[in-house]
Each structure stands twice: as structure tokens, then as C-alpha cells.
C-alpha positions in Angstrom: 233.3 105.3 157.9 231.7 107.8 160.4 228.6 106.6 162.5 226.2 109.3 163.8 224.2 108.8 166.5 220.8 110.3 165.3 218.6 108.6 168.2 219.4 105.7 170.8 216.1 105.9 172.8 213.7 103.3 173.6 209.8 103.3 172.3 208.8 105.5 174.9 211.7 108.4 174.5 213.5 107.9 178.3 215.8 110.8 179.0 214.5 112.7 176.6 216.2 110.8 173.9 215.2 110.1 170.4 213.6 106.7 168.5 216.6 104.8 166.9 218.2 105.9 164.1 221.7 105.6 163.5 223.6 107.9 159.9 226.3 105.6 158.6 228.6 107.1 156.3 231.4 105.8 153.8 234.1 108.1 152.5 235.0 107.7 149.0 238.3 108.3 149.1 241.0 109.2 151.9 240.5 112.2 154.3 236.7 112.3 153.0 237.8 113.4 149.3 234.6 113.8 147.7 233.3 111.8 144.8 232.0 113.0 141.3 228.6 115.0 142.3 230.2 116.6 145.2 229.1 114.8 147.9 231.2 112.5 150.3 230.7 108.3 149.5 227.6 106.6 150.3 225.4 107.5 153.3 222.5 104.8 155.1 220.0 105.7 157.4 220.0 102.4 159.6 216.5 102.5 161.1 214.6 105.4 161.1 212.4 105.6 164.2 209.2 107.3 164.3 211.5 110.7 166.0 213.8 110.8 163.4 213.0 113.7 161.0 212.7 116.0 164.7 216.4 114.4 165.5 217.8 115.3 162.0 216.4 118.9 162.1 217.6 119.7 165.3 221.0 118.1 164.8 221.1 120.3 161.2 222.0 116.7 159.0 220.3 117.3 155.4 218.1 113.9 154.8 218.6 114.8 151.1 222.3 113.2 151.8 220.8 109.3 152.4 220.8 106.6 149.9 219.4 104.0 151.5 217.5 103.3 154.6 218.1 99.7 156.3 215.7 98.3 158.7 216.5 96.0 162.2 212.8 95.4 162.7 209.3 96.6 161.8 208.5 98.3 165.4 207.1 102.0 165.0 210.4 102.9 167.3 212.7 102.1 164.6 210.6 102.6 161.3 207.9 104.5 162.3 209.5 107.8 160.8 209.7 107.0 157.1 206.6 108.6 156.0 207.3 112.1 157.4 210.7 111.6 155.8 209.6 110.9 152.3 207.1 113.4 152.6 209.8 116.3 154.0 211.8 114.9 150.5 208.6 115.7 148.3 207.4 118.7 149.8 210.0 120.4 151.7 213.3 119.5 150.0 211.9 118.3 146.5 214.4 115.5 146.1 215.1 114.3 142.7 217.6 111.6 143.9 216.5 107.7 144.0 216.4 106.2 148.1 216.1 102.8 148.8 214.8 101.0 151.8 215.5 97.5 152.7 213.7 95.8 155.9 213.0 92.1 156.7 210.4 90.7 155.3 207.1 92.1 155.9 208.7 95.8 154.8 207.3 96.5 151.7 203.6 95.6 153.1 203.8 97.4 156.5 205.0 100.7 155.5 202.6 100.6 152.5 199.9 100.5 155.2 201.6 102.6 157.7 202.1 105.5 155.0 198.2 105.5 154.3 197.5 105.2 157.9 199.4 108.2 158.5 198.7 110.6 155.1 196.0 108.9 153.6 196.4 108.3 149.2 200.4 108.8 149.7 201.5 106.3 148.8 199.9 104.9 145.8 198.6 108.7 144.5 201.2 110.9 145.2 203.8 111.6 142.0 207.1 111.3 143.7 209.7 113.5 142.4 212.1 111.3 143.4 211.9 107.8 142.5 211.8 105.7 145.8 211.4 101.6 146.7 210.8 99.2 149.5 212.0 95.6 149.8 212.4 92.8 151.7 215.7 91.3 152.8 215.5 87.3 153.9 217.4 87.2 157.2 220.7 85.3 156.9 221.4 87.2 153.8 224.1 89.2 152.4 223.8 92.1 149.6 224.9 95.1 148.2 223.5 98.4 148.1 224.5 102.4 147.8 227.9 100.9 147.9 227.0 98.8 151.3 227.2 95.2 151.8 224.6 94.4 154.0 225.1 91.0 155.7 221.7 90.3 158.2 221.1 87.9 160.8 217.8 87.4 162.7 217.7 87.5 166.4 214.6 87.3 168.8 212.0 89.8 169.0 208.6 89.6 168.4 207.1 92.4 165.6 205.1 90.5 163.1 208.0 90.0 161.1 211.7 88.8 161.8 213.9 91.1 163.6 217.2 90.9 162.3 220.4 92.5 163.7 222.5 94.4 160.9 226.2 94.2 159.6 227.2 97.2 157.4 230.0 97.2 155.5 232.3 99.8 153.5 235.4 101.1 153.0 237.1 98.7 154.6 234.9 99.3 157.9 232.1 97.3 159.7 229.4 98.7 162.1 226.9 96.1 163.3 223.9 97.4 165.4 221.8 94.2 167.2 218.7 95.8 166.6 216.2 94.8 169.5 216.5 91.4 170.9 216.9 88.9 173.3 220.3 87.2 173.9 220.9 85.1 171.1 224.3 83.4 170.0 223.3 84.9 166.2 224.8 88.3 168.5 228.7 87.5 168.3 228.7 85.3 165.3 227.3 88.7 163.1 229.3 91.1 165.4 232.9 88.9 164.9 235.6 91.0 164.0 233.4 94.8 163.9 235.0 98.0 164.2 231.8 99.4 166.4 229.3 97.5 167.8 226.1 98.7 168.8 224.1 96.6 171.6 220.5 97.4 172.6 220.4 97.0 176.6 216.9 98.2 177.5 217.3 97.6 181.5 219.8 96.4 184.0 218.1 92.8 185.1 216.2 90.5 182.3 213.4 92.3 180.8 212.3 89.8 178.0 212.5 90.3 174.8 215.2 92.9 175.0 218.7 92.4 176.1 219.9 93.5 179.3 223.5 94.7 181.0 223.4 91.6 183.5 223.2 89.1 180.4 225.8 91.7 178.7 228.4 92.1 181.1 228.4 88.2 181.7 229.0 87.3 177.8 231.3 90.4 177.0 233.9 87.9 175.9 232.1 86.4 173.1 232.2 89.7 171.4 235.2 90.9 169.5 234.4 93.9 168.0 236.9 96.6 168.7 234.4 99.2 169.9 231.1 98.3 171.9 228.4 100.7 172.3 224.9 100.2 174.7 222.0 102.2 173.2 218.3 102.2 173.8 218.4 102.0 177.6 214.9 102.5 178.7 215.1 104.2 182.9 216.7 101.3 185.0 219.6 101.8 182.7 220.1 105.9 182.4 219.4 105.8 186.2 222.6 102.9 186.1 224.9 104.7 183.6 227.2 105.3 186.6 227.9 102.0 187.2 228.6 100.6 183.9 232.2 99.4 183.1 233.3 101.8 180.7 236.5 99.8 180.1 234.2 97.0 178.6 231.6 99.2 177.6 230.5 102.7 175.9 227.3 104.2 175.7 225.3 105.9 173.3 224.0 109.6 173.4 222.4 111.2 170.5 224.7 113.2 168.5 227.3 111.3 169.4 230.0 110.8 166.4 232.3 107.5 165.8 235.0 107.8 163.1 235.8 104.4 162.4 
């Protein structure tokens, strides 16, 4: 599996980074043999933050490559870029290929209205030339999907809809990203036993509802994942980075590459 750091900003971009987004990608074979149409195993988008199509030009990965999209949460900072992403796959790229998008419940309504907020008659008018779907995923869940099991669990976060952290599994690998949240025990029990593990740690001291390094650093134990990453810092925590335990922790920049 190879993780891809496409954007570990917060809402508001700090350090110049990019909304969440996060390319997850299986291999289909050993030393990324490629499968039948040519292309490496599976790839997921997990989240896709309203940045996300800037992030993936400037960073040269074809969007063409994604199978399916998962969603944490419906917050415009980690879902907010699907329209321009279908649209780039209609107009720009003429995708033929199917994508599917799985969120919490609430998805399939949300970006319906989001979609004609943003390009007005899109999304009921426009022939596709790709067949594309949304759905909803009950937190607590497991399924399987473009050769994913996705195993959800739902935290605390208020967005009109649960927020869920996510477990993605393949090829014998797990990456787990918390999503946005509060401390919840739901964390380590979804996290147990993860290759990587991304945690979001928006500022150094409690800032509710988003987890924070103080509250990290004192339940580090409870998470055994072999690899734990902190992403969407918002200032306090870039201006902190120096001080963070990197034998406990690792932090996220975009771009950055884990081969699991």
C-alpha cells in the first residue's frame, strides 16, 4: 500500500497547506506488478477537500487513476472539492471509468446540493461520460469496495451529519485517518493494530471539537499502530512543530509518501 499525502491542512489553509485529501493505493501484486488494464491495484481518494484538484495538478497525480472517494465527514474542508473533480473528469479528462463515493450519512443529499450550489443543473442535467454514484455508509460499519474494506467508526464532530474516522484495508495493509474530532475512545479501538495512523491535531492546548497534541501526547499509549502521523495543524501547531516528539510522533506535509 502507498499513502500520498495530497493535503493535510485545516479549513482555513495554515502554512500554506492544502484541504485534506489523502491518495491510498493498493498494489496488485508484488513490487507494484500491474493488473490486467495496465494500471497498478485499486486507488481511493480518502476525503477530498475543497483544494484538492489544485493539490493534484500541482503535485502531477492523474485523478483519472481513483476508484473510489471515501469520506471522514461532510465539512467543505474535506469534501468540498468533489464537484470540480467530476467536472475536470467530464470536461477535461473525459473519463469513461465508473468512481464511487462513500460518506456518512447525509452524503448523497449534501453533495447533490453542493454540486448545484456550485455549477448550477450538474448534477441532475449533465450526461456523465462516466457513470458515477454517491452513498451513504452507517457508522460502525464495515464494507467492500474497489478492492477496499472499509471498516468506519464515528467520533465527535459536529457537521450535520456523523463524522466518522476511517479504516482502509488492502493488500494486507491498514491506514486509518481519525478524520476531525474530539478525543474519543472510538480513536484506538478503530486504529488497533494499523500500519499508519493518521491523527488530526488542530492546536497544541484543547480547542474543542478537534483533537489536540496535549490530549495526544498524554494517551499515546492507547494507540498501537506502527506508524503515527499528526495532520491538519491549524498555527499553534506549525508554529510548535519543533517541539513535538518525533520518537512518538510524525507529521504530515503535503506530498509526503508512506510505503506501507
Amino acid at each position: 500500500m502507498r499513502v500520498t499525502v495530497i493535503g493535510c491542512g485545516d479549513a482555513f489553509g495554515s502554512g500554506g497547506r492544502y484541504n485534506t485529501a489523502t491518495l491510498v493505493e493498493a498494489r496488485n501484486a508484488a513490487n507494484g506488478a500491474r493488473g490486467a488494464e495496465g494500471r497498478d491495484g485499486p486507488v481511493c481518494l480518502l476525503d477530498c477537500g475543497a483544494t484538492t484538484m489544485t493539490a493534484i495538478n500541482a503535485m502531477g497525480v492523474d485523478p483519472d487513476r481513483i476508484d473510489l472517494i471515501v469520506l471522514t465527514h461532510l465539512h467543505g474542508d474535506h469534501f468540498g472539492g468533489i464537484p470540480f473533480l467530476l467536472l475536470d473528469a467530464q470536461w477535461v479528462r473525459r473519463r469513461t471509468r465508473p468512481l464511487r463515493i462513500i460518506g456518512p450519512p447525509g452524503t448523497v443529499d449534501r453533495l447533490h446540493v453542493m454540486i448545484e450550489a456550485l455549477f448550477a443543473g450538474s448534477s441532475l442535467d449533465t450526461p456523465w461520460s462516466f457513470p458515477w454514484s454517491a452513498e451513504d455508509m452507517t457508522p460502525g460499519t464495515q464494507q467492500t469496495a474497489a478492492g477496499f474494506t472499509i471498516i468506519t467508526a464515528e467520533v465527535s464532530h459536529p457537521s450535520g451529519s456523523p463524522a466518522t474516522a476511517v479504516r482502509l484495508e488492502a493488500a494486507g495493509k491498514a491506514f486509518v485517518h481519525s478524520g476531525d474530532t474530539e478525543w474519543t475512545e472510538a480513536l484506538p479501538a478503530i486504529a488497533a493494530g494499523a500500519d499508519l495512523l493518521f491523527l488530526e491535531c488542530f492546536a497544541v492546548e484543547a480547542t474543542p471539537p478537534h483533537l489536540d497534541y496535549a490530549r495526544l501526547l498524554a494517551n499515546r499509549e492507547a494507540f498501537d499502530a506502527e506508524r503515527v502521523v499528526l495532520t491538519h495543524m491549524g498555527p499553534s501547531m506549525l508554529d510548535y512543530r519543533g517541539n513535538v516528539d518525533r520518537d512518538l510522533f510524525e507529521l504530515a506535509e503535503d506530498g509526503l509518501v508512506f510505503d506501507l
